[in-house]
N, C-alpha and C positions, 0 to 999 in steps of 0.2 A: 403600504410599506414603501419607504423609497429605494431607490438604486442598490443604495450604500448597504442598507440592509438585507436585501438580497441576495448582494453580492458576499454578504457574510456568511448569510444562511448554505449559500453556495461552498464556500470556502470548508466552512463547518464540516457540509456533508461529504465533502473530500476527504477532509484529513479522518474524518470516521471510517469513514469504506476505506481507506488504505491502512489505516489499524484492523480494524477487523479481516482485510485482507493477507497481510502478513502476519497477523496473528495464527491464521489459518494453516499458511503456509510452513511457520514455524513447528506449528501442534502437526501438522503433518510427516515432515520431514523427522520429527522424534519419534511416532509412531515407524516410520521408514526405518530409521537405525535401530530403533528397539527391533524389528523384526531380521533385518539384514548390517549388525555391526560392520561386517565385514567391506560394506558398501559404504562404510561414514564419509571417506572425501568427495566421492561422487555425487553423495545425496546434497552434502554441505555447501557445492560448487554451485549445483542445481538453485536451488535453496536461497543465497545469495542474490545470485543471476535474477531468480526471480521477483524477490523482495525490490531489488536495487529498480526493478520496470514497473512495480507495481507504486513506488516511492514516485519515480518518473512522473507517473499517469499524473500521481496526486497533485504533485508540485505545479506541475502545466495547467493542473483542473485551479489550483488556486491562482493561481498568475492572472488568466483566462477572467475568473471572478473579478480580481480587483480591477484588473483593465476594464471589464464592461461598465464597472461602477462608474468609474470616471466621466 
């Protein structure tokens, strides 16, 4: 395999784990309202917040990838 390809394979498995990572968070946070409406802005604030760091992670893990390939 060379660089380039690696560095995809890399990319790849980023943008995966941060779907399946927010997807997580999502199905959780509707499980959280379903049980506690009362708590929707709190859960939603939470929820966000965490999405928007786990989006982060990803975007850095790709950056990281294409830089090495270089």
């Amino acid at each position: 395999m060379t660089g380039i390809s690696i560095a995809a394979l890399g990319a790849g498995l980023a943008v995966i784990g941060a779907g399946i990572g927010i997807g997580r968070i999502g199905g959780s946070a509707m499980d959280a309202i379903a049980r506690q409406p009362e708590a929707y802005s709190q859960i939603q604030t939470t929820m966000i917040i965490a999405a928007a760091l786990v989006e982060g992670v990803a975007l850095f893990a790709v950056v990281v990838a294409i830089m090495v390939a270089k």
